[in-house]
N, C-alpha and C positions, 0 to 999 in steps of 0.2 A: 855349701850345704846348709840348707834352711834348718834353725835348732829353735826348739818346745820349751818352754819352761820346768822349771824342773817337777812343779805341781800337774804337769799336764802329761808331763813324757813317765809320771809312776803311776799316773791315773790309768793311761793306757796302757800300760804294765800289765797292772790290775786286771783293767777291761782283757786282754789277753790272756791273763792265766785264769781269766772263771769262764771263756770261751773254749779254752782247751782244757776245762774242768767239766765242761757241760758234752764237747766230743770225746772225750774219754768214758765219760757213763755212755754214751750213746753208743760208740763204738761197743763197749760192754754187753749194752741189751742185744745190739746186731748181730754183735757171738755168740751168745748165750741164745738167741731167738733161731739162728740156725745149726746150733749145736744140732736138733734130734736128724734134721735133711741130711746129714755131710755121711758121707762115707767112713766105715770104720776108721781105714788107714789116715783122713784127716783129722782124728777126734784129737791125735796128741797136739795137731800144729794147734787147734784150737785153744786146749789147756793152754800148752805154752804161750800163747797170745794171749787170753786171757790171763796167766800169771804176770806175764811183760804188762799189763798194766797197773800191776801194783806200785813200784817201784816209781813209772814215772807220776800219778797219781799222790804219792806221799811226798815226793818232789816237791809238785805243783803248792801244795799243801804250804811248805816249810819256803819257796818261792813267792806266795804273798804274805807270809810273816816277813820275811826276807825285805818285802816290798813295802810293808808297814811299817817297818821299822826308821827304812829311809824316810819316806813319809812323815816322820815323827822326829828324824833328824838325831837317830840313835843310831848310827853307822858302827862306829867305834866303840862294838861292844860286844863281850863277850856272850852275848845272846846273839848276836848278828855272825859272828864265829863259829857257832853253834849251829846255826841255821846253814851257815856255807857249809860246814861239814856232812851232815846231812845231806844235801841234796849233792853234793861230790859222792859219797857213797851211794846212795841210792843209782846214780850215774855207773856207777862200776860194778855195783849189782844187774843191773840192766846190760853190762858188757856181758857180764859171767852169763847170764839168763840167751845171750843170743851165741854164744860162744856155744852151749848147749843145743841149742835148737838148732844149729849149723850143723853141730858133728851129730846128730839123732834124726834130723831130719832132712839132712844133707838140702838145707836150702840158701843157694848163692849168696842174697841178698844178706841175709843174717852175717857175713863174714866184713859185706860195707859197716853195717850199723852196728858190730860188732867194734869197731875199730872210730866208728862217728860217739858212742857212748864211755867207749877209752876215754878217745881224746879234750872229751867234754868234761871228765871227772876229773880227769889230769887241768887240765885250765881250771877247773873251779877248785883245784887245790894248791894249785898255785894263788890267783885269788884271793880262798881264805888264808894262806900263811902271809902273804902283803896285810891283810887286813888285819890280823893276828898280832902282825907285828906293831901294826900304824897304834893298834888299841893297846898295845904296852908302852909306845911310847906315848900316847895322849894319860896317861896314866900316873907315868913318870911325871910329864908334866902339870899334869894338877894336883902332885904330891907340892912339887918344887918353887909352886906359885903360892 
C-alpha cells in the first residue's frame, strides 16, 4: 500500500474536512431552498435534516482543530483530548437525532445511520481514552526527565 507523508496525508485531511464543510452549507441551502415546495407531511423530515447537520458540522469544526493540532505535532494533549471528546459526542448526539427521526418518521435508513454514528462515537472514544492516557503518560515522563 503506497503511503503519504505525514505533511501531505493531514493536508488532505484538511482539504477534506473544508470540502465536506462547504457540502454541508450547501446541502443546508438545498433544504432550506426547497423547504416552502415539500409537502406538509415532509416539513418535520426536513427540520430533522436540517437539525442532523449541526452536530456533524461542529464535528467537522473541532476535526480540523483536531488536524491542526497534529500538524503542529501537539498530539499529546489535553487540548487534542478535548477535541476527541467533542466530536465522539457530537457523533452520539447524531445517533440520538436519527434514533428520533426513525421512530417519528418511521424512516429505514435512519436505523443504518443510527447504528453507523453509535459505532463512530464509540471508536472515537475508545480513541480519545488511548490518547488520554498516552498524554498522562508523556507527562509523567517529562516530570521524571
Amino acid at each position: 500500500m503506497p503511503r503519504i507523508s505525514k505533511n501531505a496525508s493531514v493536508t488532505l485531511s484538511l482539504l477534506c474536512c473544508g470540502v465536506g464543510f462547504v457540502g454541508l452549507i450547501g446541502l443546508g441551502v438545498l433544504l432550506a431552498v426547497t423547504w416552502p415546495s415539500m409537502e406538509e407531511n415532509r416539513v418535520m423530515f426536513l427540520v430533522m435534516s436540517l437539525v442532523e447537520l449541526v452536530p456533524v458540522a461542529v464535528a467537522d469544526v473541532f476535526l480540523v482543530r483536531l488536524l491542526l493540532l497534529v500538524k503542529g505535532g501537539q498530539v499529546f494533549t489535553s487540548r487534542a483530548v478535548g477535541y476527541l471528546r467533542t466530536i465522539s459526542w457530537c457523533c452520539f448526539l447524531e445517533c440520538a437525532l436519527f434514533i428520533l427521526e426513525g421512530l417519528f418518521l418511521k424512516i429505514g435508513v435512519s436505523t443504518a445511520l443510527f447504528f453507523c454514528a453509535g459505532f463512530l462515537g464509540l471508536v472515537l472514544r475508545v480513541v480519545k481514552n488511548v490518547i488520554e492516557e498516552a498524554t498522562a503518560i508523556k507527562a509523567e515522563n517529562d516530570f521524571t526527565i
